[in-house]
N, C-alpha and C positions, 0 to 999 in steps of 0.2 A: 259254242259251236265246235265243229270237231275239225281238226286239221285242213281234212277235205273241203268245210265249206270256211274256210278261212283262206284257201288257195284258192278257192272259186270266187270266195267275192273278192280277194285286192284284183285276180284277173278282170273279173268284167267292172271296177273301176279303172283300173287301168285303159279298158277299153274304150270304157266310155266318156274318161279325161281325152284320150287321142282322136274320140270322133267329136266331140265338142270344139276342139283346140284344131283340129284340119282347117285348113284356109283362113284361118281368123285373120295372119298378116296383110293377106291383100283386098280386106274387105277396107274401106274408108272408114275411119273414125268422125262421129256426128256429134251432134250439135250437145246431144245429154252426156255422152264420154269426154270430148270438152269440157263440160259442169265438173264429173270428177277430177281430170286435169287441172284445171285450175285450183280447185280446193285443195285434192290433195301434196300437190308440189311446193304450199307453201309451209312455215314453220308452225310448230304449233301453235305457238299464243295468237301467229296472222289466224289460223284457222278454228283457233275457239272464237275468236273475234267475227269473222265471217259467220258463226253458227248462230248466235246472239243476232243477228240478220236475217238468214236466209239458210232453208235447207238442213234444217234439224235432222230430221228424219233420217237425212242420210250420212250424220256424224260420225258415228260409229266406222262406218263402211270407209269414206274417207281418211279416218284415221289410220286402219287398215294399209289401205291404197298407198298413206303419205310414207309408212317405213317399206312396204312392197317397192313401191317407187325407187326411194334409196338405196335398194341393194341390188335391185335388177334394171331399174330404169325404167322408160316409158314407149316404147314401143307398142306399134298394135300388138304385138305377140303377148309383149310381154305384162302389156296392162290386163289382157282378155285370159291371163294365162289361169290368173285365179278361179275366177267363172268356170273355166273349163275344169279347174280343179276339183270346185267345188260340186262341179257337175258327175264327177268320177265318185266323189265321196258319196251324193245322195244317194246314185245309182250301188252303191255296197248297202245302206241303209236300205233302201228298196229289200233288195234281196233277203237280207237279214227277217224284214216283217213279211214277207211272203212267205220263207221260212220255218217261221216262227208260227203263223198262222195256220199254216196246210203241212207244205212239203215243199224241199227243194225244186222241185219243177218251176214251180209256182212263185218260188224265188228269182227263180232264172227267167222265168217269159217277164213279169212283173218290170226287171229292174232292164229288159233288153228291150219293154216298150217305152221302158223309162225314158233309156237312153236315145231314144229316134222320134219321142215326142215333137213337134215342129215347135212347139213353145219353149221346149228343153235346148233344143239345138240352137234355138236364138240366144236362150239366156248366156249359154256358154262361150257365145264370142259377143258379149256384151261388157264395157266393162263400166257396170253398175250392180247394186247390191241382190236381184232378182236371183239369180243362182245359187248366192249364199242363201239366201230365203226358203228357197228348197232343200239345200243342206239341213239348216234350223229346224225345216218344219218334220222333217221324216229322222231327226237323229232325237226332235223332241220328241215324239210319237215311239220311238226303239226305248227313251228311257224309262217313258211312264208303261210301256210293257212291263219293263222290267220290273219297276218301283211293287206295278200291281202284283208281280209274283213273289217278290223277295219281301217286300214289306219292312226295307230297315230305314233308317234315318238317313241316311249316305247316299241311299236313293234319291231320295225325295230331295234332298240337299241338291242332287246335283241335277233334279226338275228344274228346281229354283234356279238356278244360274243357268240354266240355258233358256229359261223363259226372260228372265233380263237380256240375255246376249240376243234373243229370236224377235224381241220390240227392239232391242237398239237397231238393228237392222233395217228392219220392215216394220213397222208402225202396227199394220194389218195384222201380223202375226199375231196382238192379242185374239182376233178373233179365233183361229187355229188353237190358243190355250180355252178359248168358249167351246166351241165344239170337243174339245175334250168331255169338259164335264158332260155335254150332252151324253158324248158316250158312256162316260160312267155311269149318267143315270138308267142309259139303257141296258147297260151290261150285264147277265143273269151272274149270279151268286159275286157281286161286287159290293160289299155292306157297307155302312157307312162308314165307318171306320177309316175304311181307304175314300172312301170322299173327300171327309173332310181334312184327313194329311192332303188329298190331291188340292183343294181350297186355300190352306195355310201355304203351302209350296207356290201356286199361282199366284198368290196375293206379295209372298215375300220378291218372287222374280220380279214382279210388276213395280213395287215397291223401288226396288233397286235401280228401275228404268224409270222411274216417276221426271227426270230431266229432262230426258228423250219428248217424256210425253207433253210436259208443260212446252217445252220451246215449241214443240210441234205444234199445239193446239193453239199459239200463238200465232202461227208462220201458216195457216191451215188453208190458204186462199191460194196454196203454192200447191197445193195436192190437187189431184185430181186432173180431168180433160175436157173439152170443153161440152156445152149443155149436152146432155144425153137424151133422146126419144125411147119409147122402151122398143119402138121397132129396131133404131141399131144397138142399145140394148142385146134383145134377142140375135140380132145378125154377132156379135163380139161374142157373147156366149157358145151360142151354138158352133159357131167357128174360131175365130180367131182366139178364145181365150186357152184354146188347148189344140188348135191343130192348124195353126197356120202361121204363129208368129209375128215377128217383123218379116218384113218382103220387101222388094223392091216395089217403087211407086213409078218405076221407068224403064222403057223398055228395053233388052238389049238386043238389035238389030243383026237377025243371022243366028242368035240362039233359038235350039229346037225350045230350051226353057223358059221363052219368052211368051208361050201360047201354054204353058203345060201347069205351071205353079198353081196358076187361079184354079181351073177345073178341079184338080188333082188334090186340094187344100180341100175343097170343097166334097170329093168323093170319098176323102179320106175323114171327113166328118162324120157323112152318111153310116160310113161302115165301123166304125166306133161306137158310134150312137145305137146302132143296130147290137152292137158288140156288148157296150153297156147292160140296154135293154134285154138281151137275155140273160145275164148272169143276174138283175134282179130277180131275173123273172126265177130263174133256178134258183136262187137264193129262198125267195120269198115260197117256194112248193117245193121246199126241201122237207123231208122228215127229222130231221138230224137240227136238234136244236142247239147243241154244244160245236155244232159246226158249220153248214155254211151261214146260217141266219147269225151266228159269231161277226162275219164280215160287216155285216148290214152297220151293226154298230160303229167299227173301226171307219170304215170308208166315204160313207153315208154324210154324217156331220161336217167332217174338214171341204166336204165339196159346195155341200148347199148353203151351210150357212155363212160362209165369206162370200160366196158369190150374190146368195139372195138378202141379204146385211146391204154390202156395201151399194149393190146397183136398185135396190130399193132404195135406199137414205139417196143417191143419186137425184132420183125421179123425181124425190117428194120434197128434201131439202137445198141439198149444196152438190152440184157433180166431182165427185170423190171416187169415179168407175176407171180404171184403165183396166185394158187387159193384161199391162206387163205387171203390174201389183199383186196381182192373183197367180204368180208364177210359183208360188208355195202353196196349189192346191195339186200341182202334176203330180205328185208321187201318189195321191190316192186316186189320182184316175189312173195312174199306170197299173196298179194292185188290182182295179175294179176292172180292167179290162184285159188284164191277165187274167181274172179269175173266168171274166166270159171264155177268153179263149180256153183255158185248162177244162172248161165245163161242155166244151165240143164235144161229143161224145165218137165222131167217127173222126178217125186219124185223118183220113186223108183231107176231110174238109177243115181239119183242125190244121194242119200245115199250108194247104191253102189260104186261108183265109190271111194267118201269119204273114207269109210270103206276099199278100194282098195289101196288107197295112204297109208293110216295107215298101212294096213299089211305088203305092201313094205319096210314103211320104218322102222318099228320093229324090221328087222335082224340088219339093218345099225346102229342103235341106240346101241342096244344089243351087237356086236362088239364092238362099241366105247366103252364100260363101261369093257372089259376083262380086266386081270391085266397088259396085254403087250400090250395094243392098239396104241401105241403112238411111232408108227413105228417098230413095237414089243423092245422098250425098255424092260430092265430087272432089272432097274435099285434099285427098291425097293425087289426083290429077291437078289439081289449082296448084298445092304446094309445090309439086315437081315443076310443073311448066315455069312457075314463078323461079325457083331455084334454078335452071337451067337458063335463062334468060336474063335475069337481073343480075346486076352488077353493083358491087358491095357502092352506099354512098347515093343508089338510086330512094326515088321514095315511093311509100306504099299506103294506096287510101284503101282503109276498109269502112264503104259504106256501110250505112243504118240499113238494119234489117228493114224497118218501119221509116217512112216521112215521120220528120220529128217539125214541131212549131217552137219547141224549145231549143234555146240555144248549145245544150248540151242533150247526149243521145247516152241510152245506157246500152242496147243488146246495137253490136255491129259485127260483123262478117269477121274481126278480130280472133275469133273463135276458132278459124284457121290456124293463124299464127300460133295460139294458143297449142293446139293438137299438133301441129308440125312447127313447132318454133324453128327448127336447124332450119330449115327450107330460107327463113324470113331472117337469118343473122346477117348482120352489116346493112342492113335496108332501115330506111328514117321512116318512121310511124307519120304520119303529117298531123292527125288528127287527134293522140292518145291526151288524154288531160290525166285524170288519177285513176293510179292501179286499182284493181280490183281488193288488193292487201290494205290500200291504205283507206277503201272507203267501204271495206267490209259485206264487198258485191262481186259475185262471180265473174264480172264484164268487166266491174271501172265501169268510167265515165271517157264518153268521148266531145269532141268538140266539133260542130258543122263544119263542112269544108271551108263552109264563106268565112269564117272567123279564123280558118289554121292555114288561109295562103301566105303570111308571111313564110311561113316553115317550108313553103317551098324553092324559096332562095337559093340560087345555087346546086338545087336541083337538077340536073340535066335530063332527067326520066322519070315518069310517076306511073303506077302500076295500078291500077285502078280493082280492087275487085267487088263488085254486085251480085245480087242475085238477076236471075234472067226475070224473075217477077217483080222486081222492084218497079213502083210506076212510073212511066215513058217520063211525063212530068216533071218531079221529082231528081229522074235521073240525067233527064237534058238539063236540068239548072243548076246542079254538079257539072257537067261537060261546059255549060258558056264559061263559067269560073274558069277551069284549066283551058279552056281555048284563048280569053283575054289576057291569061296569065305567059301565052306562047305556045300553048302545047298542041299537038294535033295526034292523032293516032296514027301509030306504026305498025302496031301488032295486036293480033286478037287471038282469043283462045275462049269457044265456048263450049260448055258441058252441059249434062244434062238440067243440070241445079243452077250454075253461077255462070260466070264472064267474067275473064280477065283481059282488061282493054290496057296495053302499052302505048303511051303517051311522052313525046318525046320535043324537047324546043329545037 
C-alpha cells in the first residue's frame, strides 16, 4: 500500500479502537468477564491446571489476559482495553481487503461499517476472546490474499501460524479456514497448485492447535447455549447475530434509550438485510467476471458456512449456537454491505442510506455503554454500596446462584468479589471452602450457610448478597439461620439483578 493508505488505515483504527473503548469503564463487568478474571489472574501452572478442567477453548485468550493483567491491571478499562484493540486492528484489516478488492472507497465504507456494527461494538468492550476472533479471522483472510498473489513459502508459513493462533482463540475459527477452501475452489484461475500449498498450510496450523482441540473436545458440554428452536435460531440470525449484540435485559427508567434500542436493533436489521440483498443481486447481474462476482467468492463462504454449520449441528445434535461465537463472521458482513452501499448508484440515496445505518445503530451502541448493559448486571453498584458501607472485620455471604441439596455449592454470587476484589478487602467470606486454584474451577467450592455459622463468631455485621431471583424458599432458610444467629436487618440496597441485605446483632 502506498503511504496515503497506510495513514488512512492506522487513522480509522485508531478511530475505531476509541469508539470501541468509549464508556467501557462504566459499564458493569459480568458473570463471563469474571470467568476471564479468575483464570487469568492466577499463575501459570494454577492456570494450565484449571485448563485440564474447564475451559480450553479459551486458553490461549487467558494466557494473554494473565501477562495483560500484570502490567496494566484489571480494571473494566483496562481488561476491555484489548478487545477495543483488537477492534481497531480488524477495522485496518477490513480496509486493507476492500482495498485490495475494488478501491479505497470501498475500503473506507467497509472498515466504517465495520466499526459501528452492534456486534463489533459489543465485542469491543467485552473482555473475552470474540474481538480478537475478528482480528484472526480478517488478518487470516489479508494473508491468504497475499499467499495467493506472491506464491512463496514465507507466505504460506505464515497462513500456518495464524491458523494455529485463530483455533487457539476461538475453536470456530476452523470453520473460517473451511470456507476458505471453499473459496478457493470457487475462485477463477486459482490452480491447484495454490490449493494444495493452501491444504498443507491449514493442516500444519491445525496441527499446531491439535491441544486446544483435544482438551476442547473433551470439555465440549461447556460450549454452546441452551436448547435451540430453529424459530430463535432465525430470530439470533436475522438479528442479533450481527446487529444487535449484548443489550440490556432492564430497563433504565427516564432513558429516551429505554424504548429505542429494541425497535432500532430490529430496523437496522431490515435495512442491512435489504442492503446485503442488493449487492448480491448486483453482484450476481454483473458483466464483469474478474470483478464483482470476485466478491461472491471472498464474502459468501465465511458468512454461511459458520453460521449454517454450527446452528444446523445445533438443531440436529448438541446446541453449540451462540450469537457472540460467530463474532468472526462481522468483517465479511461489513465488506458485503459496503459493497451494497458502494453499488448505490445515486449519491444522494447512497449517503442516505449511510447516515440511515448510523442512526440505527446509535441507540444499540448507546445501550451497550449503560452502567447495567451486560445482561443488566449490577454488579459494580453491589460492590460500591458494599465498599461504602462495610467495615473492614464485617462478614460477607455470597449466596448459591442455584438451591443446592449438596452440602457444598460450586457457582455463587462470589463472582462479585472476584471482578471487584478491592471493594470486598478486610470483609470475612463465611462460606469460601476451596479456591478455585486449588480445585481447578473457575468458582471453588463453597459451603451452605447452615454448615459455615460458626464463622460467624464475633462477627458483628453480615452482608448478605442474592440474586432478586433466587427462590423466596430457599432464601428465607438462609435469613431464619442469621435471624437465630442474632442478626436482623438494618440495611438494604436493591438493583436491578441482586440485593444486598445488611444484617446486624
Amino acid at each position: 500500500m502506498q503511504r496515503r493508505d497506510w495513514t488512512l488505515a492506522v487513522s480509522i483504527g485508531l478511530g475505531a479502537t476509541f469508539l470501541a473503548a468509549a464508556g467501557s469503564w462504566q459499564v458493569s463487568l459480568w458473570t463471563d468477564e469474571s470467568a476471564t478474571i479468575s483464570a487469568s489472574t492466577r499463575s501459570l501452572s494454577e492456570l494450565w491446571y484449571l485448563l485440564q478442567h474447564v475451559d480450553a477453548v479459551h486458553g490461549l485468550y487467558y494466557m494473554l489476559l494473565h501477562f495483560w493483567i500484570g502490567a496494566f491491571g484489571q480494571s473494566p478499562f483496562s481488561l476491555r482495553l484489548p478487545s477495543a484493540m483488537a477492534i481497531g486492528g480488524a477495522a485496518i484489516g477490513v480496509y486493507w481487503l476492500g482495498r485490495s478488492w475494488h478501491d479505497r472507497r470501498l475500503g473506507v465504507v467497509g472498515a466504517l461499517v465495520f466499526a459501528i456494527l452492534p456486534r463489533v461494538s459489543w465485542a469491543g468492550i467485552e473482555a473475552r476472546s470474540y474481538a480478537l476472533s475478528a482480528l484472526a479471522a480478517v488478518w487470516l483472510t489479508v494473508v491468504l490474499v497475499v499467499a495467493l498473489r506472491r506464491h512463496n513459502v514465507w507466505t504460506w508459513m505464515g497462513y500456518a501460524v495464524l491458523v494455529a493462533f485463530s483455533v487457539g482463540i476461538n475453536l470456530y475459527l476452523l470453520l473460517l479456514v473451511a470456507s476458505h477452501g471453499l473459496t478457493l475452489l470457487s475462485l477463477p484461475g486459482i490452480g491447484w497448485r495454490h490449493r494444495w500449498h493452501w491444504l498443507l498450510a491449514s493442516a500444519a496450523g491445525s496441527a499446531v492447535a491439535t491441544p486446544v482441540l483435544l482438551l476442547s473436545a473433551r470439555q465440549s458440554g461447556q460450549i454452546g447455549d441452551e436448547s435451540l428452536s430453529v424459530l430463535r435460531w432465525a430470530r439470533n440470525v436475522v438479528v442479533n447475530q450481527w446487529f444487535l449484540g449484548g443489550t440490556p435485559t432492564v430497563n433504565f427508567p427516564g432513558s429516551v434509550f429505554e424504548s429505542l434500542w429494541k425497535p432500532a436493533s430490529v430496523a437496522l436489521a431490515c435495512v442491512c438485510w435489504l442492503l446485503m440483498l442488493y449487492a448480491l443481486l448486483r453482484i450476481v447481474c454483473s458483466d464483469s467476471r474478474e470483478g464483482l462476482r470476485y466478491w461472491l467468492s471472498w464474502l459468501l463462504p465465511p458468512i454461511l458456512l459458520p453460521t449454517l454449520a454450527i446452528g444446523i449441528y445445533s438443531l440436529l445434535v448438541h446446541p453449540m449456537y451462540n450469537p457472540r461465537y460467530l463474532t468472526f463472521t462481522t468483517p465479511a458482513i461489513a465488506l458485503l454491505l459496503g459493497v451494497g452501499l458502494r453499488l448505490i448508484q445515486w449519491r444522494r440515496l447512497q449517503v442516505s442510506v449511510g447516515i440511515l445505518v448510523l442512526l440505527l445503530a446509535a441507540p444499540v451502541y448507546i445501550s451497550q455503554r449503560q452502567p447495567y448493559a451486560k445482561n443488566g448486571t449490577d454488579w459494580n453498584s453491589v460492590a460500591m454500596f458494599v465498599h461504602e458501607h462495610a467495615e473492614p472485620g464485617d462478614g460477607v455471604y455470597f449466596s448459591p446462584r442455584y438451591p443446592s441439596n449438596s452440602p457444598t455449592v460450586g457457582l455463587t454470587l462470589r463472582r462479585i468479589a472476584i471482578a471487584y476484589p478491592g471493594d470486598f478487602t478486610g470483609l470475612k467470606d463465611l462460606t469460601a471452602d476451596v479456591s478455585g486454584a486449588d480445585s481447578g474451577t473457575l468458582d471453588g467450592y463453597s459451603k451452605l450457610l447452615a454448615g459455615s455459622m460458626d464463622n460467624a463468631n464475633g462477627v458483628k455485621t453480615v452482608w448478605v448478597i442474592r440474586r432478586l431471583d433466587y427462590p423466596v424458599d430457599a432464601a428465607r432458610a438462609d435469613d431464619a439461620l442469621l435471624r437465630a444467629a442474632g442478626y436482623s436487618a438494618k440495611t438494604v440496597w436493591k438493583g436491578p439483578l441482586d440485593i444486598v441485605v445488611g444484617l446486624s446483632r
